[in-house]
C-alpha positions as CSV (number, residue, x, y, z in Angstrom):
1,X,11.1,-9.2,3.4
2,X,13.6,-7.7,1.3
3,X,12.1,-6.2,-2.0
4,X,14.9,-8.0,-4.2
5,X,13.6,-11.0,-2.6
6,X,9.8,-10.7,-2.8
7,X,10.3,-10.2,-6.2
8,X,12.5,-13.3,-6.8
9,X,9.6,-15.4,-4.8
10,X,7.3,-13.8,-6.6
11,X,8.4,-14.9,-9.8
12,X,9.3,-18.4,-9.1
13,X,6.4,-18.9,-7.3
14,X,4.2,-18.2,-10.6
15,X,6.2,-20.0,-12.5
16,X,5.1,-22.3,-10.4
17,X,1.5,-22.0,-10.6
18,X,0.9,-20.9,-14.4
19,X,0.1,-24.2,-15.5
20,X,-2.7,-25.6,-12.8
21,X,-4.0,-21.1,-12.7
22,X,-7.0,-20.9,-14.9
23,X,-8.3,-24.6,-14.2
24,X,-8.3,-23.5,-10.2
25,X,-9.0,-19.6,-10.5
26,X,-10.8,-18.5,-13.3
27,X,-14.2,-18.7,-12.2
28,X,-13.1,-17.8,-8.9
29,X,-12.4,-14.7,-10.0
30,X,-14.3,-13.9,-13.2
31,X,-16.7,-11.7,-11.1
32,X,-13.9,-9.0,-10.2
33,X,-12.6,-9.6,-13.7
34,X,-15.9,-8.6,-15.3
35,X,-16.2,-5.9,-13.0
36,X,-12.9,-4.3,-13.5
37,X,-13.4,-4.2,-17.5
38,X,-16.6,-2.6,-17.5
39,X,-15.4,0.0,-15.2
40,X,-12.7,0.9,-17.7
41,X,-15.4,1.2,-20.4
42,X,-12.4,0.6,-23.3
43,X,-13.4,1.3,-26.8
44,X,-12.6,-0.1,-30.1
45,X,-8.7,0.9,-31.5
46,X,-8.0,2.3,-27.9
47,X,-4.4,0.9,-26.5
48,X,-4.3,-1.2,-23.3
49,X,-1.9,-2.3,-20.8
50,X,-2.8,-5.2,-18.4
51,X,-0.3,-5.6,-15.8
52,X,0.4,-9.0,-13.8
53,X,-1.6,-10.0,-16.8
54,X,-1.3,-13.9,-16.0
55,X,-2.1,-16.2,-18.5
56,X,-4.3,-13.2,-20.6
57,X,-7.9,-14.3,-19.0
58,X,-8.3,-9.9,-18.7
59,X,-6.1,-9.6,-21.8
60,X,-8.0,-11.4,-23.8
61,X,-11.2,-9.8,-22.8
62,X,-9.9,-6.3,-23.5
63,X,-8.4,-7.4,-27.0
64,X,-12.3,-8.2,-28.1
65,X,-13.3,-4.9,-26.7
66,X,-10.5,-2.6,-28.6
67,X,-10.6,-4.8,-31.5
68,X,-8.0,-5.3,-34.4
69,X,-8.1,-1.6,-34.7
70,X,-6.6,-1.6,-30.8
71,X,-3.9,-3.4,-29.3
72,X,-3.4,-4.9,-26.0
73,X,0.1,-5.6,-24.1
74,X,0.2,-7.8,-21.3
75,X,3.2,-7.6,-19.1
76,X,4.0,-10.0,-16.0
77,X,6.9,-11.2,-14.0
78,X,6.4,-14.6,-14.7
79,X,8.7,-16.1,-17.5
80,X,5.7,-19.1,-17.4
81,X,2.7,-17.1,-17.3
82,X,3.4,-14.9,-20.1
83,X,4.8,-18.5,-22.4
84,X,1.3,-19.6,-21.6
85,X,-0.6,-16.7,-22.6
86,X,1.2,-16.1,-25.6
87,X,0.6,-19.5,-26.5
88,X,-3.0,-19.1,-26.4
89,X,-3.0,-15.6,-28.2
90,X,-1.6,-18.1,-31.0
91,X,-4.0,-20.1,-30.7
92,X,-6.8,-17.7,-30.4
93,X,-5.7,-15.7,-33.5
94,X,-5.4,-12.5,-31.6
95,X,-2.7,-10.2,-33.6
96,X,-3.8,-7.1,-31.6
97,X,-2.6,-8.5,-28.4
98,X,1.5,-9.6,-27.0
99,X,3.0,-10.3,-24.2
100,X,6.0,-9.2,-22.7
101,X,7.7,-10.4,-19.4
102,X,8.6,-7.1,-17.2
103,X,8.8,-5.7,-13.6
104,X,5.3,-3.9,-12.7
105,X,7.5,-1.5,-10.6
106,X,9.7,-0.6,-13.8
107,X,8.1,-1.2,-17.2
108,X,10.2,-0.7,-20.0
109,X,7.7,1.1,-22.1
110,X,7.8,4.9,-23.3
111,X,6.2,7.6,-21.4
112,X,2.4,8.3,-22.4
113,X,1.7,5.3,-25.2
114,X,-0.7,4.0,-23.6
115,X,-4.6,4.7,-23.3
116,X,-5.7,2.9,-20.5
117,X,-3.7,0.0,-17.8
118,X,-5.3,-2.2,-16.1
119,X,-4.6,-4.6,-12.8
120,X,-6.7,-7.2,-12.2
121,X,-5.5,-8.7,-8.6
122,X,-1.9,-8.1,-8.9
123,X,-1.1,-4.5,-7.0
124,X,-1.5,-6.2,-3.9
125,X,1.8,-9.3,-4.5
126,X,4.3,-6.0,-5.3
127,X,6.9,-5.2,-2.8
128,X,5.9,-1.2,-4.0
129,X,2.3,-0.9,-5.2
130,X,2.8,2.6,-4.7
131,X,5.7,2.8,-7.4
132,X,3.8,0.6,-9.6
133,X,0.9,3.1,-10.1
134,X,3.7,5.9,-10.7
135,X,4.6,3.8,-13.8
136,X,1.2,3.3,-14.8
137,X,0.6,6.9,-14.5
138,X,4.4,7.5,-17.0
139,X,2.8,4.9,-19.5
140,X,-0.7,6.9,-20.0
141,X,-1.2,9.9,-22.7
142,X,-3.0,12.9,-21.0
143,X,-6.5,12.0,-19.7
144,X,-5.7,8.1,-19.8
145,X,-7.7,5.9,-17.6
146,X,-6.6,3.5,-15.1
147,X,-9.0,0.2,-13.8
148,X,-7.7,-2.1,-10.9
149,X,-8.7,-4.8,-8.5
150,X,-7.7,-6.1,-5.4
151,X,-8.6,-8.6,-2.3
152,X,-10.6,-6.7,0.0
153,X,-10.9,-6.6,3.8
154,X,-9.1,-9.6,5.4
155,X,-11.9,-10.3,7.2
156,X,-14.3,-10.6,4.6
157,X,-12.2,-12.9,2.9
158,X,-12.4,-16.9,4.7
159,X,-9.2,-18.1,2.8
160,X,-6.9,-15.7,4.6
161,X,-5.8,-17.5,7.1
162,X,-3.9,-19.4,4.6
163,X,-0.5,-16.6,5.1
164,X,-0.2,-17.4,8.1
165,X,-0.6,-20.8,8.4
166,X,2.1,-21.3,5.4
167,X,4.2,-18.8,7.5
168,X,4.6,-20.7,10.4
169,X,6.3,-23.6,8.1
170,X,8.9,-21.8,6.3
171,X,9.5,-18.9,9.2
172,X,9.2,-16.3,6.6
173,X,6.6,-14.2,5.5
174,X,5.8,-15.2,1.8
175,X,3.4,-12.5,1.5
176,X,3.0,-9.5,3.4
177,X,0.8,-7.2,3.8
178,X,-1.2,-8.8,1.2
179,X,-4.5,-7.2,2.7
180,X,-3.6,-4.1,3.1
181,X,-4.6,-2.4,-0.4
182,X,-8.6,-4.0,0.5
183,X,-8.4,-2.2,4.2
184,X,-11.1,1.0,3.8
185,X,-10.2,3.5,1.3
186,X,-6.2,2.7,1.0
187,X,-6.4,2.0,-2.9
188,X,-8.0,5.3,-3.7
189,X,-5.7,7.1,-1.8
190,X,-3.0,5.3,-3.2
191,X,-4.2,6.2,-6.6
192,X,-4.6,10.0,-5.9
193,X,-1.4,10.3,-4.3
194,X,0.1,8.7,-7.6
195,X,-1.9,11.5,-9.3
196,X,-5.3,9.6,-10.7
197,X,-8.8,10.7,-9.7
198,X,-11.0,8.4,-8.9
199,X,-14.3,7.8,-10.6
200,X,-15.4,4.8,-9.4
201,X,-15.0,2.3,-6.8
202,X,-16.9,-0.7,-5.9
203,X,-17.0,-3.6,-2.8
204,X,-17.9,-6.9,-4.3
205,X,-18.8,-9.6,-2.5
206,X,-17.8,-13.1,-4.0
207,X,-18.2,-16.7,-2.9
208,X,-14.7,-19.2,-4.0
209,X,-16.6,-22.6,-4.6
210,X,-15.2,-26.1,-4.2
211,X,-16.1,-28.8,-5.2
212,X,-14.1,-31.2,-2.3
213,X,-11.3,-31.0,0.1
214,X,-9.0,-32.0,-2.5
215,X,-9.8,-28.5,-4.9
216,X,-10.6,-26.4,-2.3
217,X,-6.3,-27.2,-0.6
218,X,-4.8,-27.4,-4.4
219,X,-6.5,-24.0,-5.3
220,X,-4.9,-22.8,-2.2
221,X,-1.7,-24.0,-2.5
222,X,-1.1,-23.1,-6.3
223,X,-0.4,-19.2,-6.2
224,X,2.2,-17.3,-6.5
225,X,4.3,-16.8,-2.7
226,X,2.3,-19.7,-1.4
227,X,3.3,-22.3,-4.7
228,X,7.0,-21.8,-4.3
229,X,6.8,-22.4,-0.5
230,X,4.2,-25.3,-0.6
231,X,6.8,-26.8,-3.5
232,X,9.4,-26.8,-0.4
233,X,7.3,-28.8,1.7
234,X,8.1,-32.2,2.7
235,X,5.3,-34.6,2.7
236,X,4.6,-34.3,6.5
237,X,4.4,-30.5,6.8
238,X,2.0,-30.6,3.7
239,X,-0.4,-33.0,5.8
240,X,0.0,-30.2,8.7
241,X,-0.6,-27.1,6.4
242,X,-3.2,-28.5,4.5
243,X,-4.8,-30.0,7.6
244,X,-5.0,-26.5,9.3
245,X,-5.8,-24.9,6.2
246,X,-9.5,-27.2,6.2
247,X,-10.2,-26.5,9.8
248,X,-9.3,-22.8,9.0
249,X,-12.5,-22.8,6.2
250,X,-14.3,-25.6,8.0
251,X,-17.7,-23.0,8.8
252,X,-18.1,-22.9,5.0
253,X,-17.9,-26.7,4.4
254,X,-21.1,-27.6,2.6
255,X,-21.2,-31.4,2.6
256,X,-17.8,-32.3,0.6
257,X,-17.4,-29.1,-1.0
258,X,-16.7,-25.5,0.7
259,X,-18.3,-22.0,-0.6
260,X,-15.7,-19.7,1.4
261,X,-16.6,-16.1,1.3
262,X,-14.5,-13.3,-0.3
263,X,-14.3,-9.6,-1.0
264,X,-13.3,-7.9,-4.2
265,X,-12.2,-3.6,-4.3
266,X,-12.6,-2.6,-7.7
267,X,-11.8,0.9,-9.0
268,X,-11.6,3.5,-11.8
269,X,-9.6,6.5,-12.3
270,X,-8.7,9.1,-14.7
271,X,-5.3,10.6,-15.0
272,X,-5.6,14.4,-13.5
273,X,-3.5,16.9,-15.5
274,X,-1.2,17.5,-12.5
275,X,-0.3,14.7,-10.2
């Protein structure tokens, strides 16, 4: 798929899913989300960038840790997602955090103002993960610190049939090579080719739990690539894809509800003096 292109689904598509997001994901994946914020270890007045920051859920979390002495920025290519967390950061109070709509592969920020960025399952929807760590690396002062997380091995991960079964609907690929960033060691080469060494990395095992049919197909359906094709859908071809989609995640069926298995990669890194 074109890169222009990706991008433009990309967007759209989470536009598409920013109001249903946190109701179907957030527990889902508050596991890799604590996992990746401990491993950046922030500290009070430090400054943070959280890219494809969402609706804030890791935003949020780091603006407690740095405190009214820090600041957070949370930058996303959703027009919707970043309304909706700014809308909460309202809510919540939160005048060390803001949120700014921007391209993860060119962020319009000033080279070295930034302590630490983080990436909390976002790397792996960009047409150019490897251009995106580049600009994280431009954003960081000397000795800055980087904390990301993926999907891991695709077949550790009983939702992923999903693509392909989406795929086959609107002849396209709406996300590719989505797993690739979770196959063996790929994001921590990725992040020392971009010039970070790695401190830390870490495999997590996770379970996605559903309460019926109904939750387990909406969760599913509401994300990103997926949302803008599912929204293109005609009633019948809905039936079909969510149809195949239960049979795909059938073994995990546990009376009405499903406990489908997944696979977090979570890693730290420090910015090395010469990339």
């Amino acid at each position: 798929m074109d890169a222009r292109l990706q991008r433009r689904v990309q967007r759209y598509g989470w536009d598409l899913a920013a109001a249903a997001y946190e109701t179907l994901w957030q527990a889902q994946l508050a596991e890799a989300q604590a996992a990746l914020l401990a491993l950046a270890e922030l500290a009070p007045g430090e400054r943070v960038l959280d890219v494809a920051s969402g609706t804030g859920l890791i935003s949020f979390a780091a603006a407690q840790a740095v405190g009214p002495a820090g600041q957070v920025l949370g930058v996303d290519l959703s027009g919707k997602m970043i309304d909706a967390a700014s809308d909460a950061a309202r809510r919540r109070g939160l005048g060390q955090v803001a949120f700014a709509r921007m391209d993860a592969e060119s962020l319009d920020l000033a080279d070295a103002s930034f302590d630490v960025v983080l990436c909390g399952l976002g790397l792996m929807y960009l047409p150019g993960p490897e251009q995106a760590l580049r600009e994280m690396r431009r954003a960081l002062r000397p000795g800055g610190r980087i904390a990301l997380a993926v999907w891991g091995d695709r077949s550790r991960c009983g939702w992923a049939p999903l693509f392909e079964i989406v795929d086959a609907e609107v002849a396209s690929e709406v996300c590719p090579l989505f797993f690739r960033l979770g196959e063996g060691e790929t994001l921590a080469r990725l992040c020392s080719d971009a010039g970070f060494a790695v401190t830390s990395a870490r495999r997590i095992d996770a379970t996605l739990a559903y309460a019926d049919a109904a939750q387990a197909c909406a969760a599913a359906f509401v994300g990103g690539p997926v949302a803008l094709a599912w929204s293109r859908l005609d009633i019948p071809a809905r039936e079909r894809v969510s149809t195949r989609y239960l049979e795909a995640i059938e073994p995990w069926r546990e009376r009405r509800g499903y406990r489908v298995p997944g696979e977090f990669v979570v890693i730290a890194a420090r910015l090395r003096e010469s990339p």
